[in-house]
MARVOLO-521234 format. One record per residue: x, y, z of N, C-alpha, C in turn; residue in three letters. Coordinates in steps of 0.1 Angstrom, whole numbers, plus 5000, padded with zeros to 4 digits. Each point is the difference from the previous one (the first is absolute). Layout:
<koldrens>
XYZXYZXYZALA ...
</koldrens>
This chain:
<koldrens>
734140575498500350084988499150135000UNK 500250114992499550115000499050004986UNK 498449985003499149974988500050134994UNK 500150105005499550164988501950065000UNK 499350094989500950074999500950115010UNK 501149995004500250085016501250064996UNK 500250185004501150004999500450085017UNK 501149935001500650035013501250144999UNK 499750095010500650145000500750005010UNK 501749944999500550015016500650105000UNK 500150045013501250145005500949935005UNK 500650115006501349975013499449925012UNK 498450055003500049935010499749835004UNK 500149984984499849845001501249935001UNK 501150074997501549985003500649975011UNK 499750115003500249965024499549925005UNK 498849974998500249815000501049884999UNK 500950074997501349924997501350085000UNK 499350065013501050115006501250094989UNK 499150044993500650084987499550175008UNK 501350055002499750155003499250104992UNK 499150055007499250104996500150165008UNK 499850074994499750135010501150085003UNK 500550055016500750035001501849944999UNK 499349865002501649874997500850014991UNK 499050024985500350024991501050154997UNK 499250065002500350154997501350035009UNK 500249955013501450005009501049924992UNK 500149894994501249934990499950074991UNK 499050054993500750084986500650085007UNK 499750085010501250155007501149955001UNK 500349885005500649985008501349964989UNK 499249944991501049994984500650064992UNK 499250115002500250144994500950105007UNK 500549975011501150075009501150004993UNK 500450094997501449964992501050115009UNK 500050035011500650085011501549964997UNK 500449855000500949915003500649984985UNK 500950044995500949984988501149895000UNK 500049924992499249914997499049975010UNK 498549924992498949975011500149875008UNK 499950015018500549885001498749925010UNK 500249905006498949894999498750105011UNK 500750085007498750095010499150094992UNK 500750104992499450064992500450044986UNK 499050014988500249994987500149864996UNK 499949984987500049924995500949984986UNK 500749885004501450034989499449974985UNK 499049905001499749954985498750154993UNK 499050035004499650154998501550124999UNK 501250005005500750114998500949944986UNK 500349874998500749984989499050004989UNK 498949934997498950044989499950175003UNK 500250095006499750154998501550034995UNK 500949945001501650054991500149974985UNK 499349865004499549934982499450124991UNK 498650045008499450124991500750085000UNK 501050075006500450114997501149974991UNK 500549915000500750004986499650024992UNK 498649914996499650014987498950134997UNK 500250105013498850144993501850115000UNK 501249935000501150104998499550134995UNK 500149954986499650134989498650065001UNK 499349985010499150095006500350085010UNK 501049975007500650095012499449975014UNK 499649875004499249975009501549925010UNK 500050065009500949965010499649945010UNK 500949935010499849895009499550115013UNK 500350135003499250075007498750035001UNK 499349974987498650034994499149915009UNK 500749874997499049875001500250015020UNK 501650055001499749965019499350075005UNK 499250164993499650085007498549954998UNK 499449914990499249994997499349845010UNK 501049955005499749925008500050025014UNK 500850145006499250055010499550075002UNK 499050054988499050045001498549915003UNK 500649854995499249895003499749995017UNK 501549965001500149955012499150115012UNK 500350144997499550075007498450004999UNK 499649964987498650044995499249885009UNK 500849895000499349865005499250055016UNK 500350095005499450035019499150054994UNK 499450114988498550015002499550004987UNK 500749924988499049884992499349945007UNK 498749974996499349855001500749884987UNK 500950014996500649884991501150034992UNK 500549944996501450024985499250024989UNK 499049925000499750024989499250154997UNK 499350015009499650185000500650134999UNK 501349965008500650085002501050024984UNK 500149904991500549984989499150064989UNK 498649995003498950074992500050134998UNK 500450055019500050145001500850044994UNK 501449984999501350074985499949914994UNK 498850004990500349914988501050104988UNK 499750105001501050064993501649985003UNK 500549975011501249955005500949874997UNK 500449984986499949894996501249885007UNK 500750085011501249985005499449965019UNK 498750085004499649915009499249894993UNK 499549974992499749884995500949885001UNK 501150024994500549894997500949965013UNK 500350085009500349975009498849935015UNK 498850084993499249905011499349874995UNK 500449994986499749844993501249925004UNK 501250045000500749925007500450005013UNK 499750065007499449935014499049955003UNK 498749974990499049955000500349844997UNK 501149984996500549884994501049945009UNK 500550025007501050015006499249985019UNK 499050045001499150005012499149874997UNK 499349984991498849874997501049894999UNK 501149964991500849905001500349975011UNK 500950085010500149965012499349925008UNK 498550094999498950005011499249874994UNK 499949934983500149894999500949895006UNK 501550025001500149915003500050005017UNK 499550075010499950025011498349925002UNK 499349974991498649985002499649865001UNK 498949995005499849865005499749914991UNK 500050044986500349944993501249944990UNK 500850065006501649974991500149885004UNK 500849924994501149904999501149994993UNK 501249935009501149964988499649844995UNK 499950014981499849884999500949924999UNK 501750035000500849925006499949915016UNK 498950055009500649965015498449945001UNK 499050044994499149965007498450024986UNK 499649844997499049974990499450094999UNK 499050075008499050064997499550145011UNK 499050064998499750095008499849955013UNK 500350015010499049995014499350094998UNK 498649895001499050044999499050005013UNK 500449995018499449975008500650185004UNK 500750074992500950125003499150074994UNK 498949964989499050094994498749985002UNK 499549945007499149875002498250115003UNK 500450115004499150095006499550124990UNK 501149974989499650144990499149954992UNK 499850054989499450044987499949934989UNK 501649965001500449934992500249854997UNK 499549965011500049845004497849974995UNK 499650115008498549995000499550034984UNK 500850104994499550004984500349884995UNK 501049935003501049894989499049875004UNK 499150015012499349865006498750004988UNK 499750145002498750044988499949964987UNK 501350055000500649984982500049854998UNK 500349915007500549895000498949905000UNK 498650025008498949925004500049934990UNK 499649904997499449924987500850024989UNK 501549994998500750044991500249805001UNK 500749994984500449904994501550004998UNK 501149944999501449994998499949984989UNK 500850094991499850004984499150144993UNK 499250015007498750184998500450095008UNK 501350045003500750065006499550175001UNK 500349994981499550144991498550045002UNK 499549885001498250065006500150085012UNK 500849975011499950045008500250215003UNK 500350034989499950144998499550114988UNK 499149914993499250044988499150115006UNK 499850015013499150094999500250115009UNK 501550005003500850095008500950124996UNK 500050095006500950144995500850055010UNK 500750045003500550055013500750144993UNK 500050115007500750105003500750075008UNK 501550015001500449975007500750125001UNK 499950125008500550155001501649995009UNK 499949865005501650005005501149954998UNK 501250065003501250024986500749795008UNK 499549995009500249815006499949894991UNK 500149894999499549914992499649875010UNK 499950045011499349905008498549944994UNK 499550024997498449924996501149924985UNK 500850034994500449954987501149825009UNK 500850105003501049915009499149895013UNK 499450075003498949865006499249924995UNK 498850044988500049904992500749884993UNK 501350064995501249924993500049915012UNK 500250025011500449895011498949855003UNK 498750134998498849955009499649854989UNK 499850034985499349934993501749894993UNK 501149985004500749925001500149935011UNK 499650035012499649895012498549934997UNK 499150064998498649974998500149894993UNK 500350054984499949894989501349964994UNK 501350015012501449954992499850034992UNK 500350104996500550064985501050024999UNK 500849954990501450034999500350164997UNK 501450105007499450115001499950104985UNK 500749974991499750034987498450004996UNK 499449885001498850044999498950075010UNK 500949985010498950155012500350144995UNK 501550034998499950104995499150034988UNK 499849944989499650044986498350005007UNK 499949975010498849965003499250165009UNK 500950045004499850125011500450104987UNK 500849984989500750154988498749994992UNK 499249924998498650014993498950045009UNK 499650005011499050075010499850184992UNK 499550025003499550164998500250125012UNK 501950034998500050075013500650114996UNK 499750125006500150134991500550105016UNK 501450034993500650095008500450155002UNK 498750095001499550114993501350115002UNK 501049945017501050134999501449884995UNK 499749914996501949884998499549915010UNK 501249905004500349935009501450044997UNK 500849965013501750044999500749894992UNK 499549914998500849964989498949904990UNK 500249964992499049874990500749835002UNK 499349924999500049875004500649985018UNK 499550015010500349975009500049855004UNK 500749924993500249884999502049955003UNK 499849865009501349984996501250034989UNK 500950065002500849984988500549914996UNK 499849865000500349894987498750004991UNK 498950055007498850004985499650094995UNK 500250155008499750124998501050064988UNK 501449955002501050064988500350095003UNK 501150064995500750115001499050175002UNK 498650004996499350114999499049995015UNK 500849855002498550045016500750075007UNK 499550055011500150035016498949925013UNK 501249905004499249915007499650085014UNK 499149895002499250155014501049975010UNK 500550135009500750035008501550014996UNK 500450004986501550064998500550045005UNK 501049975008501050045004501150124992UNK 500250135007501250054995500249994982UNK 499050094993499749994985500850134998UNK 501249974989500450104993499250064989UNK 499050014999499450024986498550125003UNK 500350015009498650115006499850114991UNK 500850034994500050134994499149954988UNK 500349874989499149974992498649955005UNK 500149925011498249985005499650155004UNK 500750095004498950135002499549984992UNK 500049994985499450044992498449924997UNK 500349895012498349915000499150095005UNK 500850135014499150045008499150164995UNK 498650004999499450124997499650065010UNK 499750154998499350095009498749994996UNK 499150055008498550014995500150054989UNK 500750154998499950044989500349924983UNK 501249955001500349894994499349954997UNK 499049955007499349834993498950054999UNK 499350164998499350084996499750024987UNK 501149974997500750004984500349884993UNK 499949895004500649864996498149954996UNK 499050034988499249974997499749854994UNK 500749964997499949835000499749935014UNK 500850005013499950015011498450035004UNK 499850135003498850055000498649904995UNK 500649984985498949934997499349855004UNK 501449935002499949885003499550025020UNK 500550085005499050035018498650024997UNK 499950084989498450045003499649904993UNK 500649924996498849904989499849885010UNK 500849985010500149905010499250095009UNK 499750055005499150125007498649984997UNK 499750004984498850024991499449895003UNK 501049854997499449874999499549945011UNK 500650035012500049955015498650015004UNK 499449895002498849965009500350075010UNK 500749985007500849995015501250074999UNK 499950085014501450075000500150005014UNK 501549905004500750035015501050065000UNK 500250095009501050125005500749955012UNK 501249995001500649945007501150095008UNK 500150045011501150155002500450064992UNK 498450124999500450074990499850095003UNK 500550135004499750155005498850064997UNK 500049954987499150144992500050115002UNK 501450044990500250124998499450054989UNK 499950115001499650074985500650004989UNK 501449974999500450014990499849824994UNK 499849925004500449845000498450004993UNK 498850065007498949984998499850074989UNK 500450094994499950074989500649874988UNK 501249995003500849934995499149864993UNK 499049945008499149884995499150044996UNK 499450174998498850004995499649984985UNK 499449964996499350004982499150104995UNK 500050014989498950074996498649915001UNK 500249904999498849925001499649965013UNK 498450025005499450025013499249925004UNK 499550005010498549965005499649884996UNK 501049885003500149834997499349995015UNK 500049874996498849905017501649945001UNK 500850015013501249935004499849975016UNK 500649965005500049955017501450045001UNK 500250065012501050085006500649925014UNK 500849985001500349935010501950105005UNK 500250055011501350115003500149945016UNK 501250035002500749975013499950175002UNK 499550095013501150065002500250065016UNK 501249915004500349995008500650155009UNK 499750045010500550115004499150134994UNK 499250004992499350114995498450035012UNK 500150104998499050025011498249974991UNK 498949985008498850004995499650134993UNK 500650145001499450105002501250024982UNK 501149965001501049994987499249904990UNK 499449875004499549874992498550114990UNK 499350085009499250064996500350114990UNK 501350065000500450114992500549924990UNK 500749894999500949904990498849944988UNK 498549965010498849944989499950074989UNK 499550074998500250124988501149944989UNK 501150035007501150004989500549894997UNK 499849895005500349864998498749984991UNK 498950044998498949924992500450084986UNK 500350145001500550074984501049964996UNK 501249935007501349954994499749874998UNK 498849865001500049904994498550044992UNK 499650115001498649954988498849975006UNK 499550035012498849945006499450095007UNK 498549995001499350095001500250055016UNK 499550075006500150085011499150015009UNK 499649955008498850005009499350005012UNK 499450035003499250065018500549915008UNK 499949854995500449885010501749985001UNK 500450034989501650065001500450045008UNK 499450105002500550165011499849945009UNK 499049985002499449985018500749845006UNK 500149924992500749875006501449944997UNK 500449994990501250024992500149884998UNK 499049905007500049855000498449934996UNK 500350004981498849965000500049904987UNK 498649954994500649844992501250014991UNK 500250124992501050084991501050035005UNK 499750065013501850115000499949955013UNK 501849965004500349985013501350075002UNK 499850105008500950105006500949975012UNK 500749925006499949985014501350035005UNK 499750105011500950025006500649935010UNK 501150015008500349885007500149885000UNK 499849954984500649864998501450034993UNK 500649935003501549954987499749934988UNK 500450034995500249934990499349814995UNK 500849925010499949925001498349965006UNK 499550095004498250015005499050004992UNK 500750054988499450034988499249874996UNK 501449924998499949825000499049895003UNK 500350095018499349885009498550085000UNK 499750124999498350014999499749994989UNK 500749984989499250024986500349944988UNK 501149875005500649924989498949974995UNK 499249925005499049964987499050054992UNK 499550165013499750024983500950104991UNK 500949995003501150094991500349864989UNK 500149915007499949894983499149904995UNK 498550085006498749984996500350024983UNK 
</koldrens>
């Protein structure tokens, strides 16, 4: 179990762990969805369910005069933009005034994560087969947090088991949600009604959306879920409406308040593939400063000479003081920087005392 208060800050790159596309992968399927070369769009390029939600809106902006040429020109300007974006989501920041590439790169943002859910090594059909293979995930993150969480748990104190947890979750996936639901129904047979109610009560805050809400079977999820990895969803055009831009959730102050207050209270903070960009780091900062916390970050692929320019701004975006031993080691009782681990390393050097 986790004794202090922790909140966990995953990125994208705690996702690819479970072979969830990041990076260039990503950004090549949204183009590639976004082709609308081909009238009607057909299975190589474009994407039929993004071109019929873009006929849907244009019906209903008629009497604005917004035509079905607006939106295709606006999606190859995506498609084109994707070779030297660093992301959709950036690239969507960059014309935030464009409110027509937006909505066209939220629905390919929806339309790309579903897939690449149900492509991930965590899907299942729960028609053909009980539960996750779990010897398929056995090496990530997510097996090594769930052993932690679970240490000295009782069957029936289920709910204890996350009193002292927060997670933040910057990606539009619902893999950490949809694996839980799995994980603590094999653990402690839970019937899945109560795993779900069990995972919808945790404290998980999804600063840009997720692509859809309840990622749960549909016999318990109901008519309003979107179970993880849907297949072929007519309804994209109303889930865009889960998905924000930075700018957006810039604006959503309720939101805001409940990150920084999870931010504020956090003994402990683990970072889990998380870029640290500037805008995301701004995004967690408070007005309130200079708390005693322990830092614990994965970041994998970042250079020593990047971990050193990153210390700075990771200690002003959670509140913690700044210091000589910071700079110069990046690995010290408080703050652990490490480059070159994954995610899942995080775990194995530092599970215990991350739930000291």
């Amino acid at each position: 179990m986790f004794n202090s208060k922790t909140a966990f800050i995953i990125g994208a790159g705690a996702s690819a762990e479970v072979n969830m596309p990041v990076g260039n992968i990503l950004k090549a399927d949204i183009a590639r969805r976004l082709h609308f070369s081909n009238m009607p769009p057909d299975e190589d390029v474009g994407d039929r369910f993004i071109w019929d939600a873009i006929q849907r809106q244009v019906k209903s902006e008629d009497m604005l005069g917004s035509t079905i040429m607006d939106y295709r020109n606006a999606a190859t300007q995506i498609m084109e933009g994707m070779q030297t974006a660093s992301s959709i989501d950036t690239y969507i920041d960059t014309h935030k005034d464009n409110n027509k590439i937006a909505l066209c790169g939220k629905l390919a943002i929806i339309r790309s994560i579903l897939k690449a859910e149900r492509s991930s090594s965590l899907f299942y059909d729960i028609n053909q087969t009980p539960n996750l293979r779990y010897s398929k995930i056995e090496n990530t993150w997510y097996m090594n947090f769930f052993r932690i969480l679970i240490s000295g748990s009782e069957k029936g104190k289920e709910r204890k088991l996350f009193e002292n947890l927060s997670f933040i979750i910057f990606n539009y996936d619902r893999c950490f949600e949809h694996f839980l639901f799995a994980a603590l129904m094999n653990h402690f047979q839970m019937p899945p009604v109560e795993a779900m109610k069990l995972v919808e009560s945790i404290k998980i805050f999804h600063p840009y959306g997720p692509v859809g809400p309840k990622p749960f079977p549909a016999d318990i999820a109901g008519d309003g879920g979107v179970p993880f990895g849907s297949p072929d969803r007519g309804n994209i055009l109303e889930l865009s409406e889960n998905i924000k831009t930075f700018t957006e959730q810039l604006t959503d102050h309720t939101q805001l308040a409940n990150i920084h207050g999870v931010i504020d209270q956090a003994d402990k903070i683990v970072f889990l593939g998380f870029a640290f960009h500037d805008q995301n780091l701004e995004l967690l900062q408070s007005e309130r400063q200079l708390q005693t916390k322990k830092i614990f970050a994965s970041a994998y692929g970042i250079s020593d000479s990047d971990c050193r320019f990153l210390a700075p701004k990771i200690c002003k975006a959670v509140g913690i003081r700044y210091t000589q031993d910071i700079q110069n080691f990046l690995s010290t009782e408080s703050f652990q920087l490490l480059n070159g681990r994954k995610c899942t390393n995080i775990f194995t050097e530092f599970g215990r005392s991350m739930a000291s």
